[in-house]
Backbone as a ProteinNet text record, in pm:
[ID]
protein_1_A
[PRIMARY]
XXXXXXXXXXXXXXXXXXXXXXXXXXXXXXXXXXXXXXXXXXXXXXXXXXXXXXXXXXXXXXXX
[TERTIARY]
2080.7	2016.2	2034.6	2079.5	2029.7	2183.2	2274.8	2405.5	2421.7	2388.1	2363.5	2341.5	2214.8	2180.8	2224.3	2322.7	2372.2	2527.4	2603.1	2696.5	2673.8	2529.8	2503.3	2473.4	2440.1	2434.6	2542	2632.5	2745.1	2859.1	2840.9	2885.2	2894.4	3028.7	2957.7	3064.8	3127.3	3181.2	3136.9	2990.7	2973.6	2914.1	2934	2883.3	2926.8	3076.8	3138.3	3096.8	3052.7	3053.9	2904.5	2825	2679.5	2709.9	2793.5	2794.5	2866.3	2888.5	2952.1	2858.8	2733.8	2706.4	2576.9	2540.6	2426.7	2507.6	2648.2	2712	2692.5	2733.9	2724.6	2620.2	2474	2356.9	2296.1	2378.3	2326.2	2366.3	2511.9	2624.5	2499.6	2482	2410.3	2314.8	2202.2	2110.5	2108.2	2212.8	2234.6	2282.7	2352.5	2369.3	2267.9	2172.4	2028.2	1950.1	1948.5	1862.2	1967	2078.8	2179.9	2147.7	2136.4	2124.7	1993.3	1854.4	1698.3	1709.5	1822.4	1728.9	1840	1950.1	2004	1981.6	1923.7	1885.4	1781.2	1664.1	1618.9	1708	1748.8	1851.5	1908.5	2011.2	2124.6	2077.3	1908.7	1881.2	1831.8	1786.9	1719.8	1807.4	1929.6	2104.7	2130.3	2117.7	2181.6	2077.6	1935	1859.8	1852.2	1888.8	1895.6	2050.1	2147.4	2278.4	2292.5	2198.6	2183.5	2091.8	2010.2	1917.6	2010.8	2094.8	2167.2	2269.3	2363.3	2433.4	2395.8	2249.6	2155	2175.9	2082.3	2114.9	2155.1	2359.1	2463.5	2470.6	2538.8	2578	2754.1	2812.6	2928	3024.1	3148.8	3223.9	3334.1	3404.2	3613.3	3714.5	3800.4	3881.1	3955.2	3889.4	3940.3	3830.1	3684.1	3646	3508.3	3509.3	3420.6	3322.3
9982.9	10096.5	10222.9	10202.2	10333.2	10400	10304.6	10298.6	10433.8	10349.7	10411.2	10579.7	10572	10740.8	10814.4	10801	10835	10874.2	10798.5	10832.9	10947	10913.7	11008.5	11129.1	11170.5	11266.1	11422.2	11258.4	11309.1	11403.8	11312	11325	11474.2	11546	11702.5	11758	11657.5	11657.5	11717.8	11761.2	11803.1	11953.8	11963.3	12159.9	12244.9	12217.1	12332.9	12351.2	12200.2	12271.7	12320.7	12277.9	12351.6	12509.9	12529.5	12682.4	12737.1	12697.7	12719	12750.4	12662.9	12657.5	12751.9	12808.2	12903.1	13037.4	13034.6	13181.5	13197.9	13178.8	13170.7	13191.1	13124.3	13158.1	13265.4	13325.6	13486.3	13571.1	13568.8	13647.5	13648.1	13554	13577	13610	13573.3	13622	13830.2	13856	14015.7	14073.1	13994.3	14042.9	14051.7	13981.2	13985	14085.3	14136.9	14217.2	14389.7	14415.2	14501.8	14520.8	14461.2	14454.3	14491.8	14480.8	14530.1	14674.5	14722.8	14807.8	14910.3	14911	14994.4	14999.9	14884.9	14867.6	14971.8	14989.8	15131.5	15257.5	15325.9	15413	15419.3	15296.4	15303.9	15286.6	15262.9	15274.2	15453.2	15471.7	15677.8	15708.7	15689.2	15750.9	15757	15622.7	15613.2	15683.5	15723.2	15770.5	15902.4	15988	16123.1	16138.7	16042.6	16116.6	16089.1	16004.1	16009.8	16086.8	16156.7	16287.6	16399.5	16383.1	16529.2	16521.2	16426.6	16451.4	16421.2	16376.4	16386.5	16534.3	16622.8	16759	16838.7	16795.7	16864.7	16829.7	16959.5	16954.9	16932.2	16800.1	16817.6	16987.9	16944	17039.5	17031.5	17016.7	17028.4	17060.5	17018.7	17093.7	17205.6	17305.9	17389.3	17510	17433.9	17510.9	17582.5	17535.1	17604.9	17520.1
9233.5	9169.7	9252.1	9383.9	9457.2	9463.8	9461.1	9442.9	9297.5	9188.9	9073	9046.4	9163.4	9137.4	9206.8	9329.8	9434.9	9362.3	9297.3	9219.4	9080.4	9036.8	8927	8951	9058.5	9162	9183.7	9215.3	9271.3	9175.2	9062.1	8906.9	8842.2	8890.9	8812.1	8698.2	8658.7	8512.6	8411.6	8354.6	8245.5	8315.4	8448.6	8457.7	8427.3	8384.8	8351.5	8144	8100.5	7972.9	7978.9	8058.3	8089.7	8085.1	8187.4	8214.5	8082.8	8011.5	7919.8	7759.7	7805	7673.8	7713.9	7831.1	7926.9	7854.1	7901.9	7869.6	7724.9	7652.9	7528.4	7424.9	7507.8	7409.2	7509.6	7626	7677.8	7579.1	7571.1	7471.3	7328.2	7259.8	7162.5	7155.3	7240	7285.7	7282.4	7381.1	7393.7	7246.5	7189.7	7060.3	6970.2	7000.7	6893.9	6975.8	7079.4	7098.3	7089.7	7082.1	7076.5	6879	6825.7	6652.3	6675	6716.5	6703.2	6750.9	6867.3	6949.2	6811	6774.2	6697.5	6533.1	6506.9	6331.6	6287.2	6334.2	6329.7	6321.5	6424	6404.6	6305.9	6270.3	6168.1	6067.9	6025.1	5904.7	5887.6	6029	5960.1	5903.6	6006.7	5994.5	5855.5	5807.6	5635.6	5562.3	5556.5	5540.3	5512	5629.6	5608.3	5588.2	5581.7	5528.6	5326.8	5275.7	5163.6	5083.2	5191.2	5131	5105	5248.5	5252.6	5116.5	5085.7	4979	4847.9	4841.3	4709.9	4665.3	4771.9	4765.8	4747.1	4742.8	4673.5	4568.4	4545.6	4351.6	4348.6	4292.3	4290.9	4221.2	4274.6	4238.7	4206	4152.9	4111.8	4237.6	4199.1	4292.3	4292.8	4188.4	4176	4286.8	4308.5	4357.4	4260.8	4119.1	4033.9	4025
[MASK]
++++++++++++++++++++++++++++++++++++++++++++++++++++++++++++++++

């Protein structure tokens, strides 16, 4: 048995997909908080740029 845990120990075969699967739910992680801190914004944004061209009155291209 002591054999056992002394080898299981030793054993570091699966760290690299550890570090692997740590990086990955950071990456997503930063992406869910990068989408909160700008979704506000990019909604005023669309907000006041659809007031502003409510506002206009189309025109031709002639200009009239």
């Amino acid at each position: 048995m002591i054999k056992f845990i002394k080898n299981f120990r030793k054993d570091d075969s699966g760290a690299v997909t550890v570090d692997w699967v740590v990086l990955t739910a950071a990456v997503a992680a930063l992406a869910g908080a990068v989408y909160t801190a700008i979704e506000t914004g990019a909604g005023n944004l669309t907000t006041s740029t659809g007031s502003y061209i409510a506002g206009k009155t189309p025109t031709d291209s002639t200009g009239g």
